[in-house]
C-alpha positions in Angstrom: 34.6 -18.5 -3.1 34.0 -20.0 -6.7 34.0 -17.6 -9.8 30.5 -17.4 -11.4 30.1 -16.0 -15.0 27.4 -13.4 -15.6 27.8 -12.4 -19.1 30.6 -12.3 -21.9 30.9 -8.8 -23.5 28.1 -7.7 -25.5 26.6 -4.2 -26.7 22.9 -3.3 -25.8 21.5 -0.1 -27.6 19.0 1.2 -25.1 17.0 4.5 -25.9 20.0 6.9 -27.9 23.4 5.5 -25.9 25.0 2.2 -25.5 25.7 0.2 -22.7 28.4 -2.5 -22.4 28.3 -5.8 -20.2 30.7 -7.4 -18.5 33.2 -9.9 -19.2 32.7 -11.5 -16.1 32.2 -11.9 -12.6 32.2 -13.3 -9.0 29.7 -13.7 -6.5 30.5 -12.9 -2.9 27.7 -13.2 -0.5 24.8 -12.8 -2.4 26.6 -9.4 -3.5 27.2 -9.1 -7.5 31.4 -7.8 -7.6 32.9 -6.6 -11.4 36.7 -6.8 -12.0 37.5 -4.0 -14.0 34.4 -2.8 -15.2 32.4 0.9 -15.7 29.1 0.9 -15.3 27.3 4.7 -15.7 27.3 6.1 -12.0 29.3 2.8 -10.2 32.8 3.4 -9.8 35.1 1.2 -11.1 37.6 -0.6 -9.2 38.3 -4.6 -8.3 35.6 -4.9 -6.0 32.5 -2.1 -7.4 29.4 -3.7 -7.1 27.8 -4.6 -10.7 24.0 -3.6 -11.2 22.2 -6.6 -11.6 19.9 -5.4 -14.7 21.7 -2.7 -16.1 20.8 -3.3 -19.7 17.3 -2.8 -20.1 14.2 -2.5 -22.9 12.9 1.1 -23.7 8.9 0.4 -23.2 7.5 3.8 -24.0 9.8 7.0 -25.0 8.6 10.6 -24.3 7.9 12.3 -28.0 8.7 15.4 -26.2 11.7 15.1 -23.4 10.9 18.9 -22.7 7.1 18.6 -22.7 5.7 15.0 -22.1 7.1 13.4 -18.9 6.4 9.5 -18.0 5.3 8.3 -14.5 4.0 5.7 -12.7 5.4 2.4 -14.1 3.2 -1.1 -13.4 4.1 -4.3 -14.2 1.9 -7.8 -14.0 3.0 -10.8 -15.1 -0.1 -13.2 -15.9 -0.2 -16.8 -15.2 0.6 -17.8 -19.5 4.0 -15.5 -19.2 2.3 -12.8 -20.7 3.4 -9.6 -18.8 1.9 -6.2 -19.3 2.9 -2.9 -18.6 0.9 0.4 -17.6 2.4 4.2 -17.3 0.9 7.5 -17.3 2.2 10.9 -19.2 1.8 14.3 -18.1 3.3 17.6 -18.7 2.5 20.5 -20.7 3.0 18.7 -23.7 -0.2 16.4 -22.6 -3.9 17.0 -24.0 -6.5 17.8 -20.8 -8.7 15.6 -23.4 -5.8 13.0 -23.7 -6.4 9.6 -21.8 -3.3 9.9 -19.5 -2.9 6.3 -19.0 -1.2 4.1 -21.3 -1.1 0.2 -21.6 1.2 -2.7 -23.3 1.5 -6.3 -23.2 4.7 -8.4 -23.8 5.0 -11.9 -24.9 8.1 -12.7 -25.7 9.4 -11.7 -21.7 9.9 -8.2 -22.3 11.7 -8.0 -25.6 9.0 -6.3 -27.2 5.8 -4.4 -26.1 3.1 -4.0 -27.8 0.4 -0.8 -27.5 -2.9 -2.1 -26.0 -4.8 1.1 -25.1 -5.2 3.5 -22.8 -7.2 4.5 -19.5 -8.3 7.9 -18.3 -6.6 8.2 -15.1 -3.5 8.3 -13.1 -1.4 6.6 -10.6 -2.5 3.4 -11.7 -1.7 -0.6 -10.9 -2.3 -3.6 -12.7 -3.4 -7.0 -11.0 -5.3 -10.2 -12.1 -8.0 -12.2 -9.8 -10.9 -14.0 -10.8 -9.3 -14.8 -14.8 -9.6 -10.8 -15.4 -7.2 -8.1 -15.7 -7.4 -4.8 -13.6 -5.5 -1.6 -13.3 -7.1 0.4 -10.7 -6.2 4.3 -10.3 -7.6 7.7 -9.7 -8.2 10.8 -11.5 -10.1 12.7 -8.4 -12.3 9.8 -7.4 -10.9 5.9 -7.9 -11.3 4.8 -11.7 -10.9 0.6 -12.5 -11.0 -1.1 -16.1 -10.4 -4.8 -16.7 -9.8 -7.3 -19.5 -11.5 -10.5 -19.8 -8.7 -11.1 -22.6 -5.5 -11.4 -20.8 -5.4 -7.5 -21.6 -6.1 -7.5 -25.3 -9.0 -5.1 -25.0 -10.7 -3.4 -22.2 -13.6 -2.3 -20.3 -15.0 1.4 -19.9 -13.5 2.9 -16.8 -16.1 2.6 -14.0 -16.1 4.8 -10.6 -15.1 3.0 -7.1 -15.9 6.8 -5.3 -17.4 9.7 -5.8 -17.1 13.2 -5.2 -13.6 12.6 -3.1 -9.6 13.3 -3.9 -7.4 10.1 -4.2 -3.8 9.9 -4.4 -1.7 6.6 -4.8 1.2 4.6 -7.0 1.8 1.3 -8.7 2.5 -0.4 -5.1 1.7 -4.2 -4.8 -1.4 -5.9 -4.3 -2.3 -8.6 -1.8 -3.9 -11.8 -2.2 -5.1 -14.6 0.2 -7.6 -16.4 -2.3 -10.9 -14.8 -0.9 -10.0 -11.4 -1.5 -7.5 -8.9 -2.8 -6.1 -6.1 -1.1 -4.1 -2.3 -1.9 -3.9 1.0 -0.8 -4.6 4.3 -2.2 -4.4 7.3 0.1 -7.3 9.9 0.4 -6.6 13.3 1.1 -9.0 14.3 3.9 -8.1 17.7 5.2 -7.5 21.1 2.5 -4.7 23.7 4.7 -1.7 22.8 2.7 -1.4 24.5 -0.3 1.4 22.5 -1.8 2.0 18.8 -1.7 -0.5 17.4 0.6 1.1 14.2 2.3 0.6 15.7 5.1 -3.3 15.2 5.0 -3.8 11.8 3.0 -5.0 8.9 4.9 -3.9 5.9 3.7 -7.3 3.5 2.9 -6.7 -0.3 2.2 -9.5 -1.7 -0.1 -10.2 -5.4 -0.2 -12.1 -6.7 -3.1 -13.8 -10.4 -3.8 -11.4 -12.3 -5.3 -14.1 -13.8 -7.4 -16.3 -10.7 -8.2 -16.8 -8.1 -10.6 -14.5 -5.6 -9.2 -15.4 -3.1 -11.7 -18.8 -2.6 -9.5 -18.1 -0.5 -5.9 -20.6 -3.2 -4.0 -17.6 -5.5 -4.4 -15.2 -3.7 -2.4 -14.8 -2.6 1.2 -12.4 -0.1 2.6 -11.1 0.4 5.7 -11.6 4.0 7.6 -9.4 6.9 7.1 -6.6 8.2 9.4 -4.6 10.5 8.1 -1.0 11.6 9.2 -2.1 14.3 11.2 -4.1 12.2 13.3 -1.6 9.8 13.7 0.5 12.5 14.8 -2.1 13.7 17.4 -2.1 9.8 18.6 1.7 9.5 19.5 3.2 10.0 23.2 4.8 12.0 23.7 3.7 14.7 21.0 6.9 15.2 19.6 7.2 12.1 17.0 10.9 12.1 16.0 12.4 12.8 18.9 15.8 11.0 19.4 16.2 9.8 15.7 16.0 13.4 13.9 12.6 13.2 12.5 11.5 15.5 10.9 14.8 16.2 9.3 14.6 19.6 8.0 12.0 22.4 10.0 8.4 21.5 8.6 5.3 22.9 10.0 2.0 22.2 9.1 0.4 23.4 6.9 3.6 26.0 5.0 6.2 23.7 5.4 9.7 25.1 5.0 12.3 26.5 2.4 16.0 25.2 3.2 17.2 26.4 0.8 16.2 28.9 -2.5 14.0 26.4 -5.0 14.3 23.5 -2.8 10.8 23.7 -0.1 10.4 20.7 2.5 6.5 20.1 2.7 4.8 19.4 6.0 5.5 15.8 6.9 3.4 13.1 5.5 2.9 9.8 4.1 1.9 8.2 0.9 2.4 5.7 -1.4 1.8 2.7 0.4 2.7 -1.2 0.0 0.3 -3.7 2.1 1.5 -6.8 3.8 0.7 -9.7 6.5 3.5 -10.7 8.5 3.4 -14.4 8.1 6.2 -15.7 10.8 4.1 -16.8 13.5 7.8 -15.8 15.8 6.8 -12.4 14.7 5.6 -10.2 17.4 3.1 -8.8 15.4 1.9 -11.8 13.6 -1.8 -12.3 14.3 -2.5 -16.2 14.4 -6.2 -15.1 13.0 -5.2 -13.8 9.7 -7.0 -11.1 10.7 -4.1 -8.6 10.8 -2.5 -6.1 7.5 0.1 -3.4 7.6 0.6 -0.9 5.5 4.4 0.0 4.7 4.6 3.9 3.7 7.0 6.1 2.0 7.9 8.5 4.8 8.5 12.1 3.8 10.5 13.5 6.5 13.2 15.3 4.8 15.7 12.7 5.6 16.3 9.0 4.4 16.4 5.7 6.4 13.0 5.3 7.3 9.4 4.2 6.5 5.8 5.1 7.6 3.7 2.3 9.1 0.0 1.3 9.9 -2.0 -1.3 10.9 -5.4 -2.2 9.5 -7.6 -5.2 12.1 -10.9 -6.9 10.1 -13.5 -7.3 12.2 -15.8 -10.1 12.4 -18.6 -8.3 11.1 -16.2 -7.5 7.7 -15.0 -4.1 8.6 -11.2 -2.7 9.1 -10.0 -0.6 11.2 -6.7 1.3 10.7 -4.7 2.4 13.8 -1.0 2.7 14.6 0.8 -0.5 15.6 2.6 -0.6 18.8 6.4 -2.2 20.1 6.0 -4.4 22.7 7.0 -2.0 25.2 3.8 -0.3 24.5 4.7 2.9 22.8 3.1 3.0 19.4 5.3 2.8 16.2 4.9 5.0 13.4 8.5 5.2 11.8 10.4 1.7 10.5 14.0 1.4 9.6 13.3 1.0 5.8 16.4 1.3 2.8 15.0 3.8 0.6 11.8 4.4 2.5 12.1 8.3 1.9 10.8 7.8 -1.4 8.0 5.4 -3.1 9.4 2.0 -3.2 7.8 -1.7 -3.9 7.4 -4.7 -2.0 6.8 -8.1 -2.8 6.3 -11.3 -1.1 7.8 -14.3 -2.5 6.9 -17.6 -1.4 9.4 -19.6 -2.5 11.8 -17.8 -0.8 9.7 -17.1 2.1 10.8 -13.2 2.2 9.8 -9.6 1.5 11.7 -8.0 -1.5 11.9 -4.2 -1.4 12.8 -2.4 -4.5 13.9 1.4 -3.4 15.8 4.6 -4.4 19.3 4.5 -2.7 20.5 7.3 -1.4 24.4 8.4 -0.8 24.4 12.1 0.4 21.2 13.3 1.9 22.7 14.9 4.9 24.5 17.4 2.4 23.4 21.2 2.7 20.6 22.0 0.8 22.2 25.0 -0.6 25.3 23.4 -1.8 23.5 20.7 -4.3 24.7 20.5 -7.9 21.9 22.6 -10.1 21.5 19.4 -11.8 19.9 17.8 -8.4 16.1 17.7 -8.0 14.7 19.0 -4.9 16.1 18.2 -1.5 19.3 16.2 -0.2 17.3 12.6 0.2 15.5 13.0 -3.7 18.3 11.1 -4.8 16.8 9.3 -8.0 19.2 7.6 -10.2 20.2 4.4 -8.3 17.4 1.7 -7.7 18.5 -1.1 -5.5 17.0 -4.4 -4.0 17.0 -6.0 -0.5 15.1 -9.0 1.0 13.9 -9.7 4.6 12.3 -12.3 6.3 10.4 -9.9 9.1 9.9 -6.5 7.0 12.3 -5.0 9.8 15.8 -5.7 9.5 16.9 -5.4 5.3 19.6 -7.7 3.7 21.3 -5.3 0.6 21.1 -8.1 -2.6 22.5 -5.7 -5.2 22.2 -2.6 -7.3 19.3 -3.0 -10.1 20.7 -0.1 -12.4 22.1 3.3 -12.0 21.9 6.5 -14.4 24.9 7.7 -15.6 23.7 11.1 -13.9 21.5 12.2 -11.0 19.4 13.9 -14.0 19.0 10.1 -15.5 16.3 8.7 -13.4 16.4 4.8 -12.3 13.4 5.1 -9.9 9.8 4.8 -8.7 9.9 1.4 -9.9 7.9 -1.6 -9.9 8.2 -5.4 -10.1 6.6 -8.9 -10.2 8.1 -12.5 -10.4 8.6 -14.3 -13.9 9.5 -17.6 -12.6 13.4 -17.5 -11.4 13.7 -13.8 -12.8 12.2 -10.5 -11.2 11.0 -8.5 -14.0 11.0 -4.9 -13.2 9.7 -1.3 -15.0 10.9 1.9 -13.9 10.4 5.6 -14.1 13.6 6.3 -15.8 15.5 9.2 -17.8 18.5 9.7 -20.4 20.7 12.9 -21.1 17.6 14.2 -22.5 15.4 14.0 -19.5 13.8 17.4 -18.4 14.9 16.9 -14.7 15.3 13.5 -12.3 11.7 13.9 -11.7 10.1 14.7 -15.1 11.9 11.7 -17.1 11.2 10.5 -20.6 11.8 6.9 -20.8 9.9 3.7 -19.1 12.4 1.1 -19.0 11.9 -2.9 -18.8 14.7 -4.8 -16.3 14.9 -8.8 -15.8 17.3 -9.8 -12.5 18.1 -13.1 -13.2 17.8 -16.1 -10.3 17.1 -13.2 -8.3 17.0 -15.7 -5.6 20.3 -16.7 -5.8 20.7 -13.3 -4.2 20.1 -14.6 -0.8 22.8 -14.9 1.9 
């Protein structure tokens, strides 16, 4: 073991407070270790583990912590270096005439941002193909603008649906030259009266790569199957049998109440990341290119695991979705996944030939529900103040490569993030909060992290 330097002392000011790097640091396999260090929410001892990006860039502030909220970070970094940056705002505090979406551009890596507009939807991602700019969202029906400027200025929103209910996040987009691929979930059955995931059905589109994907003709998307007819698909009926799942009593469509304030909604999934499993060793690689799967945040009540599906094109251009299956026979629906309880990000990097998954982590969600601290939101797993990273070469079995940043409190949010690669670096936005903040949910800061040689992580 050889002692590598990762900073001299310096003092950021981020938002209202100040946060202090380290002196220095080793590197133990792959794992970042402080001597003698605090960091807000790490514990300080000889051998704590040092977030890899605690310091970060304040890219849009709430005017109104109590009011305003921020959601939905998306990041893109475009071929020139130029990154940009999209967010939506809601609350009480919010207009229903207000566009919700927000966008900025960066060129100097992230030190500054720059307002470039705004787009009149939600849940939104940003992705470039064919030398234009897209963010592509919902607000009901599916909603797409683009930039033939490297997102200087931008197009009037134009309709992918109509007449339907959407849902989705910031998750990644695929690419394989001829097309690009994502998810969004449509909700497909009306019982539940609360938070659907229970009836969305996750949909991947695929778009020309080379087209003018602000028209609909240009897209395709696979048919809907939604959770409760993947449920019905499972043998034996009972889906969680043996590993706990669902964690806390959740029937469809009420759901549950474990404890006063703190409901459990029917189980569900949403928020999903697409991939192709590239390692022809894999047993589900298919040799024909033909094969996708979508990776989903599982809501179960508990933590550990993910939601997954597999989407076939057919030679005539359609997709199918339909559960993937072990090679036993039995169909899979859950996947050990760190921080698959809530919505996380994957990416594939080439170079490195892995996935990198950037998730919540969570460190007591087997507590009772009615002995949280006031100051936690929701349930045991909606633990939102410590975003990690792991990589994996077969989207199964997850490597830890660090903590990005933590909050100093569960109230200061360091979640629902997203990222993209900036040659060595990962450059990362996140749904984040300070003291401030009107819960871990509902924060009031977008925040702009850069890991450094991330893939120097890898062990």
């Amino acid at each position: 073991m050889s002692a590598r330097p990762l900073g001299r002392e310096r003092a950021c000011t981020c938002g209202h407070r100040t946060l202090t790097s380290t002196v220095a640091a080793v590197a133990l396999g792959g794992y970042a270790l402080a001597a003698g260090n605090s960091w807000a929410g790490v514990v300080d001892g000889p051998w704590s583990v040092r977030p890899l990006a605690q310091e970060h860039v304040v890219v849009y502030e709430s005017p109104d912590p109590a009011r305003v909220y921020c959601y939905t970070p998306g990041i893109l970094r475009l071929p020139d270096g130029r990154l940009i940056a999209t967010l939506d705002v809601g609350g009480p505090g919010v207009s229903a005439m207000e566009p919700r979406g927000r966008i900025f551009i960066s060129d100097d890596g992230g030190q500054r941002w720059q307002p470039r507009g705004s787009f009149p939807f939600i849940h939104a991602r940003p992705f470039c193909t064919g030398g234009r700019v897209y963010i592509l969202g919902h607000e009901g029906d599916l909603k797409v603008v683009a930039s033939a400027d490297r997102g200087w200025t931008w197009s009037a929103p134009s309709l992918l649906t109509t007449n339907e209910q959407w849902h989705g996040t910031a998750a990644n987009v695929w690419t394989n030259g001829q097309f690009v691929y994502l998810v969004m979930e449509q909700r497909v059955h009306h019982r539940v009266r609360g938070w659907p995931v229970s009836e969305l059905a996750p949909v991947l589109w695929r778009g020309r790569a080379d087209a003018d994907l602000l028209r609909r003709e240009n897209w395709t998307r696979a048919n809907s199957l939604s959770f409760q007819e993947a449920l019905a698909k499972l043998q034996p009926a009972d889906p969680g049998e043996g590993v706990g799942i669902p964690w806390f009593a959740a029937p469809y469509p009420s759901g549950s109440m474990p404890a006063w304030r703190r409901p459990c909604a029917p189980m569900g999934w949403l928020e999903g990341n697409v991939v192709q499993i590239l390692d022809p060793n894999h047993v589900w690689h298919d040799p024909s290119g033909r094969t996708y799967h979508i990776w989903l945040r599982a809501h179960t009540g508990g933590s550990g695991f993910a939601a997954i599906l597999k989407v076939v094109e057919h030679p005539d251009g359609s997709m199918v979705s339909e559960l993937e299956q072990a090679p036993s026979g039995r169909k899979v629906l859950w996947v050990p996944c760190p921080g698959g309880h809530m919505r996380f990000h994957v990416l594939w990097d080439a170079p490195s030939r892995l996935y990198w998954l950037l998730s919540s982590q969570s460190t007591d969600s087997v507590c009772r529900p009615d002995r949280l601290p006031v100051d936690r939101f929701s349930l045991p797993n909606n633990e939102r103040h410590r975003l990690q990273l792991h990589f994996s070469r077969n989207m199964m079995d997850w490597c830890f490569a660090g903590l990005i940043a933590t909050g100093a409190t569960p109230r200061e949010a360091r979640h629902y993030a997203a990222m993209d690669v900036d040659g060595d670096d990962l450059v990362i936005l996140s749904r984040s909060g300070d003291s401030r903040a009107r819960s871990a949910h509902d924060g009031n800061l977008i925040t702009f992290h850069r890991v450094r040689n991330f893939r120097s992580l890898v062990y």
